[in-house]
C-alpha positions as CSV (number, residue, x, y, z in Angstrom):
1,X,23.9,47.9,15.6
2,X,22.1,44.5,15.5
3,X,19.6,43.8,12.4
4,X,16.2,44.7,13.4
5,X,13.0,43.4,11.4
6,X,12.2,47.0,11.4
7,X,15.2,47.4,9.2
8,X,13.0,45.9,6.4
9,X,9.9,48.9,6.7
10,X,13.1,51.5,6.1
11,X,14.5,49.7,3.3
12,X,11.2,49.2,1.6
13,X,10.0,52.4,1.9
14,X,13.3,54.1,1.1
15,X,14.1,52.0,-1.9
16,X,10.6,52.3,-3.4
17,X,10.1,55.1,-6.6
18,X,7.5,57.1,-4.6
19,X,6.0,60.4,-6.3
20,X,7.1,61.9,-3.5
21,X,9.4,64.9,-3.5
22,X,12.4,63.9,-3.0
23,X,13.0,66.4,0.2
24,X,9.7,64.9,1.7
25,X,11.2,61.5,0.9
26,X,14.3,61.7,2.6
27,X,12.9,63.6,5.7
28,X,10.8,60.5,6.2
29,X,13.6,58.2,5.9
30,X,15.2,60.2,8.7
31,X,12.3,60.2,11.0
32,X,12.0,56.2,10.5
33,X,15.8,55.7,11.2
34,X,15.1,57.5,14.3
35,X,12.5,55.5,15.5
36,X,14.4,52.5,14.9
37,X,17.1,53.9,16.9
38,X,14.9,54.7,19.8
39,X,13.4,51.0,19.7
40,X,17.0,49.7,19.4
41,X,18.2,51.5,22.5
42,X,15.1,51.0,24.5
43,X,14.9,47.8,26.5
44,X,13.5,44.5,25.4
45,X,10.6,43.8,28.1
46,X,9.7,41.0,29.8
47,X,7.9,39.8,33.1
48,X,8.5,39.4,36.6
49,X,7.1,37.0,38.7
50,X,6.8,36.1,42.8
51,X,6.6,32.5,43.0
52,X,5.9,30.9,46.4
53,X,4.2,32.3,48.8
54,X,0.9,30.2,48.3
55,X,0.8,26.4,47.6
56,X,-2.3,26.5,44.7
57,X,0.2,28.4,42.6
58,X,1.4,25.5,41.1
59,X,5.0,24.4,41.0
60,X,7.7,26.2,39.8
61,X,8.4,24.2,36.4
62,X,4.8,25.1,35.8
63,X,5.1,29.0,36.0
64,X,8.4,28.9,33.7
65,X,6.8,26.0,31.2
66,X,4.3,28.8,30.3
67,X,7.2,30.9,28.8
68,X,5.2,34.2,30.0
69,X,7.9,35.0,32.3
70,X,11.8,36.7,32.1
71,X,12.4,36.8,36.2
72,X,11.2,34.5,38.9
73,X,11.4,36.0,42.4
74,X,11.3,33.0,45.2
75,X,9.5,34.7,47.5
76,X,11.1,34.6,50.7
77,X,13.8,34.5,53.0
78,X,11.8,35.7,56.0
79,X,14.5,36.0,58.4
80,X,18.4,36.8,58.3
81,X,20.5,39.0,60.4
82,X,21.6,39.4,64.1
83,X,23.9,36.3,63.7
84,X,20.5,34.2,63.2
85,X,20.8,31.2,61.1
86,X,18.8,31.9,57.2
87,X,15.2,31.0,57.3
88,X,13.4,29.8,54.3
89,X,9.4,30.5,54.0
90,X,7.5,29.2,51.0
91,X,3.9,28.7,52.5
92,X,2.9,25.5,51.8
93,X,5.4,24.5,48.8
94,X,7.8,22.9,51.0
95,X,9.2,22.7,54.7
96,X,12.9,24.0,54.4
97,X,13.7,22.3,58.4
98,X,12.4,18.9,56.5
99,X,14.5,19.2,53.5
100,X,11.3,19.3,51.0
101,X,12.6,22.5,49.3
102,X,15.1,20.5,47.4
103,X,12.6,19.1,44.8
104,X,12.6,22.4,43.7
105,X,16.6,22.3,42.9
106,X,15.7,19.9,39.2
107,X,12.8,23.1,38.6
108,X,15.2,25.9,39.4
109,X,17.7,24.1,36.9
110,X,14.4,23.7,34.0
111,X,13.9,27.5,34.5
112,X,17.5,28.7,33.9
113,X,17.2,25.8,30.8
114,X,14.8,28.4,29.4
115,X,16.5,31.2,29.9
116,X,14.7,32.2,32.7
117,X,16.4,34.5,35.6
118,X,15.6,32.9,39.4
119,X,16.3,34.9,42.1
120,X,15.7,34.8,46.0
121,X,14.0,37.2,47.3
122,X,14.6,38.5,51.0
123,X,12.0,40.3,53.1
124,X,9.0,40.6,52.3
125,X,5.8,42.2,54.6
126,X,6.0,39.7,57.0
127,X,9.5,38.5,58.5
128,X,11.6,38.8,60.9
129,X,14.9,40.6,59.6
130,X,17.1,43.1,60.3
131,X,20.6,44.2,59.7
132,X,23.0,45.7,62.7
133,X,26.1,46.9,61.2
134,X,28.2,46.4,58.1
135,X,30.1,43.4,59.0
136,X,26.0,41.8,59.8
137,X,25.5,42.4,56.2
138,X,28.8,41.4,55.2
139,X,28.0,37.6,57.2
140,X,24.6,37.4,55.5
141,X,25.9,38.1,52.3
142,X,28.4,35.1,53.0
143,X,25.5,33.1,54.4
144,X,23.4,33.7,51.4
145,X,26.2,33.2,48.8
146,X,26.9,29.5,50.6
147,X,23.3,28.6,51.2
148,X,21.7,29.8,47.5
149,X,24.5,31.1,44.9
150,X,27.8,30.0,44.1
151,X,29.0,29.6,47.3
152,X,31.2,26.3,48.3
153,X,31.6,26.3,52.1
154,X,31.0,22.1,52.7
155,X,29.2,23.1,56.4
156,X,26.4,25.3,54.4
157,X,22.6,23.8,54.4
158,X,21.5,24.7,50.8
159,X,17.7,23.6,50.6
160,X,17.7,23.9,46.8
161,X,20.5,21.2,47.0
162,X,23.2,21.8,44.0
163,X,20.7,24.4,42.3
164,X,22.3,27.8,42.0
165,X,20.3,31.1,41.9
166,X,21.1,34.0,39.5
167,X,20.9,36.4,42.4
168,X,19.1,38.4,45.1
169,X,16.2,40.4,45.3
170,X,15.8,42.8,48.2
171,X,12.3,43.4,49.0
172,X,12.7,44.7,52.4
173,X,9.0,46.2,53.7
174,X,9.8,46.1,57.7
175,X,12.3,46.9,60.3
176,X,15.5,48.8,59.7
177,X,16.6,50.5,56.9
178,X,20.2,50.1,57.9
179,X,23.1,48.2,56.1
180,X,21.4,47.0,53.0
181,X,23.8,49.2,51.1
182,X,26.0,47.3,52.7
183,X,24.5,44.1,51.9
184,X,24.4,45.1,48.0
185,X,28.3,45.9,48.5
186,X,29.3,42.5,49.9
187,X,27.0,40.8,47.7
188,X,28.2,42.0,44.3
189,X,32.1,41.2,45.9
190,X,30.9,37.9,46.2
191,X,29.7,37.9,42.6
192,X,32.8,39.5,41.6
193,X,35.5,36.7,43.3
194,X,34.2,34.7,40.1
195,X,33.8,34.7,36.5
196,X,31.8,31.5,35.9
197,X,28.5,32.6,36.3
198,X,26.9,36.3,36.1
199,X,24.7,36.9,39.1
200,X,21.9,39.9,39.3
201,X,20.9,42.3,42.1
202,X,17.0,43.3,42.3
203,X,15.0,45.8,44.5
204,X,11.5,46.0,44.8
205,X,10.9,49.6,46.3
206,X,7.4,51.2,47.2
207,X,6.6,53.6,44.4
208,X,6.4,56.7,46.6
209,X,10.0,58.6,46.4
210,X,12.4,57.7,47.8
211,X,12.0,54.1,49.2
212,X,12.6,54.4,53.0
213,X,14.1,51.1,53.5
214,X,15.4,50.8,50.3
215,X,16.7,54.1,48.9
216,X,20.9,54.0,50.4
217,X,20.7,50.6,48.7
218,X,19.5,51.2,45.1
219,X,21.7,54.6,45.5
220,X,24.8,52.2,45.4
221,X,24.3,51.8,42.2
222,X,25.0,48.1,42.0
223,X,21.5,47.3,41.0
224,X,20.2,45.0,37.7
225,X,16.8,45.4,38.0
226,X,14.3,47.6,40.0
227,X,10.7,46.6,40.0
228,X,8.9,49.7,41.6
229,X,6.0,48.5,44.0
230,X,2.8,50.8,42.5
231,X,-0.1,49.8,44.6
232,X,-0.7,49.9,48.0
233,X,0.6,53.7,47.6
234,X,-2.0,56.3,46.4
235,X,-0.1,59.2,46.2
236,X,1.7,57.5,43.2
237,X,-0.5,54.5,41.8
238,X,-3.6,53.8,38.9
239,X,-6.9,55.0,40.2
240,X,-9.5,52.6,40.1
241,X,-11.9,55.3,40.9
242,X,-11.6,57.4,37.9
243,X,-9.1,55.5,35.9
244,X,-6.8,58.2,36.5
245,X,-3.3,57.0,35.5
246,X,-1.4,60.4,36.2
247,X,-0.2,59.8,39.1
248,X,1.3,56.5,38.5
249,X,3.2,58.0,34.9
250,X,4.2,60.9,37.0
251,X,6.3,58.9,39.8
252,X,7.6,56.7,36.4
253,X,9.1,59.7,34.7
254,X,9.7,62.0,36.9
255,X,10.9,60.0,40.7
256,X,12.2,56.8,39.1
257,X,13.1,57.4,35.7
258,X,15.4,59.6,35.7
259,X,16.6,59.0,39.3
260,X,18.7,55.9,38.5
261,X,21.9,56.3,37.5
262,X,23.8,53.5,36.2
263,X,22.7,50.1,34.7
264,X,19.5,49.1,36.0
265,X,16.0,48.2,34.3
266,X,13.3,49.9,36.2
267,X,10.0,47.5,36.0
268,X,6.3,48.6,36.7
269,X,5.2,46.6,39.1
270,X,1.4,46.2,39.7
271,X,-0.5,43.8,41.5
272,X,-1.9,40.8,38.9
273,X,-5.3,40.8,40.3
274,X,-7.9,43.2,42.0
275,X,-7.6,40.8,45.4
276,X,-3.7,40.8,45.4
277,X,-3.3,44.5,46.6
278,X,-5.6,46.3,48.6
279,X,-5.4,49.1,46.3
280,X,-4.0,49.6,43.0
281,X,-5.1,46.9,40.9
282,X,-4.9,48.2,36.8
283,X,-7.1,46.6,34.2
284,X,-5.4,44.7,31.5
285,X,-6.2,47.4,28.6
286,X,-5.2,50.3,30.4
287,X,-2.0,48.9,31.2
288,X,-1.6,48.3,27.0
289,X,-3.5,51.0,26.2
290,X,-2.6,54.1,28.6
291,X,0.7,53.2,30.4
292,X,2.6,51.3,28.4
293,X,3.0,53.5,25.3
294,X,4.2,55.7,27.4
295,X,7.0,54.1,29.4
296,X,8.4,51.3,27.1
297,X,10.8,52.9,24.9
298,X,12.9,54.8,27.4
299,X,16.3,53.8,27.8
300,X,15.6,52.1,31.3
301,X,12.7,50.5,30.4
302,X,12.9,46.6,31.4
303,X,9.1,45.8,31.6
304,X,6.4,44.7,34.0
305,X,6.8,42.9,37.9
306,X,3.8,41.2,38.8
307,X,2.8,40.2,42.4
308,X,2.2,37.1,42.6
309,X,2.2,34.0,40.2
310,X,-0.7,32.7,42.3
311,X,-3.1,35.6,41.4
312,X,-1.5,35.5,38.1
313,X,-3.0,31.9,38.0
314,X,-6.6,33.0,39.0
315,X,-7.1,36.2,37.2
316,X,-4.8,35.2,33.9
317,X,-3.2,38.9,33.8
318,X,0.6,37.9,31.8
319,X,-0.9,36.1,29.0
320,X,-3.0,39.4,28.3
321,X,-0.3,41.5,28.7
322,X,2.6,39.5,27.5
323,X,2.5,40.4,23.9
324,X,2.7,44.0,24.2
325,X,5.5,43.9,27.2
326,X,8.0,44.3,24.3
327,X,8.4,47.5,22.5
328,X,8.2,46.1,19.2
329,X,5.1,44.6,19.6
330,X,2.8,47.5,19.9
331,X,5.7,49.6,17.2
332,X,5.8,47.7,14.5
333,X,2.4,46.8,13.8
334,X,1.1,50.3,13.1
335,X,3.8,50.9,10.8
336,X,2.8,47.7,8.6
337,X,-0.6,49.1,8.5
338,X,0.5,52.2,7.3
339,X,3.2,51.1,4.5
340,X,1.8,50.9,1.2
């Protein structure tokens, strides 16, 4: 096990003559070794981020320069399938049929500099895509892997240029629900013809359980990350009207938590202002306050999705919530107030 700063709290208060007896003393020992366990073994948080879909966002050098976010979703591939040929929709960033997008090949590279996961996001609540058998999926995966990852096939158009993603994120809202676990499956073969580079899978389902268009997918369990959709869905989001969170920690623990079975990081996502959901919306102070205490030291734990950097920009939601996405940041500071 890795050092952990909270190693320091244990050996101070464990190496310290306290008048203390000396069953007492070593009971608390335990119980802090425990908790340091629990924090070790819970997920480091971060934030995740849908860049593109509205041109007063800013670039996308400027969302990863504020070092406030862990996952950038390029939001979105708003067709594929049928035999159609890929198309690219980032509002009014770029024109992909002009060949604009590739300024954004140097900013993709200054993210992943940073550390910073990019992926591209497919779907989204308006598009036009669709899936019509497993060999479709198998021919989009191929026409994604060529166009945005680590594909080389010479007659691809890649509008990022020589810019390579870290990996996809289905957020698929419309249409079918056929074949994306097919998709997932030809994707992470693609991933897995090379060793050069590790690429990432990402779902965005609704909150309420199970995801129709999504659920045969995540069920493969080939999935990295899984940044749950809670707003726009009552029966299992934050109530503005009575700042009622119940719901919302009841889908968390009891749908989503303990539904997923292999590696993935399940996210809260939440809208990052009260005009980017119609419904949904969760004040800064109960997210720190109420929610996450509650969810971030589980195992599966990965931290918080936010839609979209645009109302991110406006209502200034990450920077509030950013230091206490990880777990040792709301942990540790209670036990320094309570060492002697």
């Amino acid at each position: 096990m890795a050092y952990h700063p909270f190693d320091s709290h244990i050996d101070n208060i464990c190496s310290k003559k306290m008048a203390l007896p000396a069953k007492l003393l070593l009971l608390a020992c335990l119980i802090l070794s425990s908790a340091l366990i629990q924090i070790s073994e819970a997920g480091e948080g971060g934030i995740s981020i849908y860049w593109g879909q509205n041109g007063y966002e800013g670039t996308l050098a400027e969302a990863c320069n504020t070092d406030l976010y862990a996952y950038v979703n390029i939001a979105f591939l708003i067709q594929f399938g049928g035999g159609r040929d890929l198309v690219l929709n980032l509002a009014g960033h770029c024109d992909p049929t002009s060949n604009t997008c590739i300024k954004f090949g140097p900013e993709i590279k200054t993210c992943q500099s940073k550390g910073i996961k990019v992926l591209l996001s497919i779907g989204g609540a308006v598009g036009s895509y669709y899936l019509t058998s497993a060999d479709d999926a198998k021919n989009v995966a191929n026409q994604i892997w060529n166009s945005y990852l680590g594909g080389t096939d010479p007659s691809a158009v890649r509008p990022f240029g020589d810019a390579v993603l870290d990996g996809v994120d289905f957020d698929i809202e419309g249409g079918s629900n056929l074949y994306y676990d097919d998709l997932a499956r030809s994707l992470k073969e693609l991933y897995d013809q090379q060793t050069t580079k590790t690429y990432y899978l990402a779902a965005a389902p609704q909150c309420f359980y199970p995801d129709y268009y999504l659920d045969a997918a995540i069920r493969t369990w080939l999935f990295d990350f899984i940044w749950v959709q809670f707003y726009n869905n009552p029966p299992c989001q934050y109530s503005s009207n009575d700042g009622d969170v119940s719901k919302l920690l009841n889908s968390w623990n009891n749908d989503w938590a303990t539904s997923l079975k292999a590696k993935e990081k399940l996210f809260m996502g939440l809208p990052a202002s009260s005009a980017a959901a119609g419904s949904g919306y969760m004040p800064p102070d109960v997210l720190i306050n109420q929610v996450l205490p509650e969810i971030q030291n589980a195992p599966k734990y990965g931290g918080v999705m936010l839609w979209s950097r645009y109302y991110d920009v406006v209502n200034g939601y990450s920077p509030n919530i950013n230091p206490y996405i990880k777990n040792a940041n709301i942990l540790l500071p209670s036990m320094r107030m309570h060492e002697k």
